[in-house]
N, C-alpha and C positions, 0 to 999 in steps of 0.2 A: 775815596777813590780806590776801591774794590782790582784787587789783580786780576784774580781768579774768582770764579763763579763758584762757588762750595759746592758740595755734592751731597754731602748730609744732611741733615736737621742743625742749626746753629742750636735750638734750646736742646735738644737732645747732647747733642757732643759740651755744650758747654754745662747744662748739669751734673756729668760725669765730671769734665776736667777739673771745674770750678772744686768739685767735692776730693777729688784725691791731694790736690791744690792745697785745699783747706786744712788735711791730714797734716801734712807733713810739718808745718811750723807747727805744731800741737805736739808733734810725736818727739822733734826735737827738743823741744822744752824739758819734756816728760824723759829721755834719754842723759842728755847733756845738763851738769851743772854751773856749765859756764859757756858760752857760745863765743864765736870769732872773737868781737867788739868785748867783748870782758878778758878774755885772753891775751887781748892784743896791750889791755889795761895790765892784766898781770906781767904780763915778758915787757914792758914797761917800766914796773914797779920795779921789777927782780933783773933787771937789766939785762936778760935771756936774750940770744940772738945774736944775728952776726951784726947787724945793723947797730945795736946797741954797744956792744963788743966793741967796736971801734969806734965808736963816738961820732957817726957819719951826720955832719947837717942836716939837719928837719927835713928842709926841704926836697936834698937830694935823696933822705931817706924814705921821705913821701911818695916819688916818682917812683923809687926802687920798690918799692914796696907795692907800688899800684901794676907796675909792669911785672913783675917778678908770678905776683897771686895772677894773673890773665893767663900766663904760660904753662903756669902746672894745672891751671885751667882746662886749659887747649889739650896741654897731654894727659890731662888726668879723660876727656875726651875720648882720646886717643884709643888709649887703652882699654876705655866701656865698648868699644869696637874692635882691641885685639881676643879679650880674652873672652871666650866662648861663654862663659860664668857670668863675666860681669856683663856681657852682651844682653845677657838674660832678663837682668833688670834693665838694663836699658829701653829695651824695646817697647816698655810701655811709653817712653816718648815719640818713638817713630813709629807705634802703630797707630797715630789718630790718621784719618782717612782723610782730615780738610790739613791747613795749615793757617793758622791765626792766633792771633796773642796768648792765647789759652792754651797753645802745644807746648809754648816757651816754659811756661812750668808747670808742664806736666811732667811730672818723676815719679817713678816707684819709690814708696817709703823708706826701704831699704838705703836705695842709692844715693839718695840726701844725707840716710846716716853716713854710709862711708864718705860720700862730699864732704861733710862736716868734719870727720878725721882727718881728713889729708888738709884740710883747710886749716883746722889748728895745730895739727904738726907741724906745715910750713908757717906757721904764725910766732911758734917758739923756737922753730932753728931762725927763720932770719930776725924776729926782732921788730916789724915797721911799725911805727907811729900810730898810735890809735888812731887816729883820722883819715889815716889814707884807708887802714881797714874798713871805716863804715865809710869811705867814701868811695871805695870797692863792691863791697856789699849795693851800695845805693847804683853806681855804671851798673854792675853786672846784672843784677833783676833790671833794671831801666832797658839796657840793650837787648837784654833775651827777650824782651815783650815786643820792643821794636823790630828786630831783625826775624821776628818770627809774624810780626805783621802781614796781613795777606792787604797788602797794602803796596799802588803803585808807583813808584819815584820816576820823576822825568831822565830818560837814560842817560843825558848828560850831569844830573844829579847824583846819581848813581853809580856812574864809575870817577865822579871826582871824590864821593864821599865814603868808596870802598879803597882807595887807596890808605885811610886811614882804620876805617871801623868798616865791620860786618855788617853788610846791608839784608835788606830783607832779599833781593833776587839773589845774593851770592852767598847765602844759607839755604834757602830754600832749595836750592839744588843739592843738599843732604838730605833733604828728607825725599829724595826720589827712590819711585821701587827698583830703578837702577843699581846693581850694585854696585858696579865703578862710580854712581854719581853720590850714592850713600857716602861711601868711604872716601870724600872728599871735604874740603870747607870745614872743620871741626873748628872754626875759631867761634867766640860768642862776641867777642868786643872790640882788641884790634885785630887786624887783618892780616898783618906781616908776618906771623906762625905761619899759616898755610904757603905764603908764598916762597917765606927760609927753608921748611920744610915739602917740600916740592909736594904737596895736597890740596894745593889751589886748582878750581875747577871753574872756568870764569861763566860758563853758562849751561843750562842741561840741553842733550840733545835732541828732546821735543822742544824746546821752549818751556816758556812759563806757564802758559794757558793752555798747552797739552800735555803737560808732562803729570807724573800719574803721582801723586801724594802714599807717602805708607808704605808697608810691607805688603810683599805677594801672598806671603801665606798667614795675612790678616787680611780680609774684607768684607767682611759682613759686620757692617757698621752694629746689629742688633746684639750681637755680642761684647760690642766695645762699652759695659757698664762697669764701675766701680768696683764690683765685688770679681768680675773676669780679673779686669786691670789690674788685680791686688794679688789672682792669683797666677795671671799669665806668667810671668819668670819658669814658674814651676811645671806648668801644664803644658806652653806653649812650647810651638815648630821653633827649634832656632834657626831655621834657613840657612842660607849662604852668605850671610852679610860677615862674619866674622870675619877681621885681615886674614887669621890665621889658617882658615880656609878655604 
């Protein structure tokens, strides 16, 4: 059940994504000698963290730990859209021209790396439970594929199941060439960041099926290949998207 009617080539956009896609759990490997889920094993072992520090029950530390990594999620987010710099790398998310499971992870290489540093910073200050890490890990690629779904929910579905988690209409209005509608919705999994932090945007103002995918000063799909996409940070217009201008 198709939302939007794509505008590109689905094999074309998804040989690029699939391939940058592809990059990135490689490069991490190749970077990192320990990643989230073995981390989360060590500040376990070595009792690191605040979570551990005070001896908080499993189970409440599992919750804290699952809600805790979603927020500096959200604002780790945030900030790929205040600062001009990390805006950079960003961009190769919101310049694909459609929107469908395949933008959900698309990232520049770089930006996975530094994801991955704030991910295991926050993993040894607070301490959670190996399980809730991979069972973090496992929500958040699950939800980024779904909420980037170009995929239609019945609208009384949709605003009962955005009161909890990020749907695909109420992300998808981040990826408008809007910029007030960019810089809105930054959550990937629950929904309650945006609305505590007043960057809830509950619909764009074309609609779904007119509103325009991507950045302005990207569209020419014939440019959107892997080897652009690896060097657009560097080359590319940083536009007006940034908060901080």
């Amino acid at each position: 059940m198709p939302h939007r009617t794509l505008t590109t080539s689905k094999k074309w956009r998804w040989f690029n994504n699939l391939s940058i896609i592809a990059i990135n759990p490689l490069l991490l490997r190749l970077v990192f000698p320990v990643l989230a889920i073995g981390m989360a094993q060590a500040a376990q072992a070595n009792g690191w963290g605040l979570l551990n520090h005070f001896g908080t029950p499993r189970v409440i530390a599992m919750v804290v730990g699952i809600v805790a990594m979603d927020l500096v999620i959200y604002l780790q987010h945030v900030m790929f859209h205040a600062v001009p710099t990390l805006w950079r790398l960003h961009m190769v998310h919101h310049a694909d021209l459609d929107y469908d499971l395949t933008t959900g992870l698309r990232f520049h290489p770089i930006e996975i790396i530094l994801s991955m540093i704030l991910k295991i910073t926050i993993i040894v200050a607070l301490g959670p439970p190996v399980v809730s890490v991979l069972a973090f890990e496992i929500i958040l690629n699950g939800v980024a594929m779904f909420n980037h779904g170009n995929i239609k929910l019945p609208p009384s579905a949709d605003r009962f199941l955005r009161l909890f988690v990020v749907t695909p209409d109420m992300h998808r209005v981040h990826h408008s060439v809007i910029i007030r509608e960019t810089n809105s919705n930054y959550g990937f999994n629950l929904s309650i960041w945006d609305r505590l932090f007043g960057t809830y945007l509950a619909q764009p103002s074309k609609g779904h099926k007119d509103m325009i995918i991507g950045l302005p000063q990207f569209r020419d799909h014939r440019r959107l290949t892997l080897p652009w996409l690896l060097i657009l940070p560097f080359i590319g217009d940083l536009g007006n998207q940034p908060i901080s201008r």
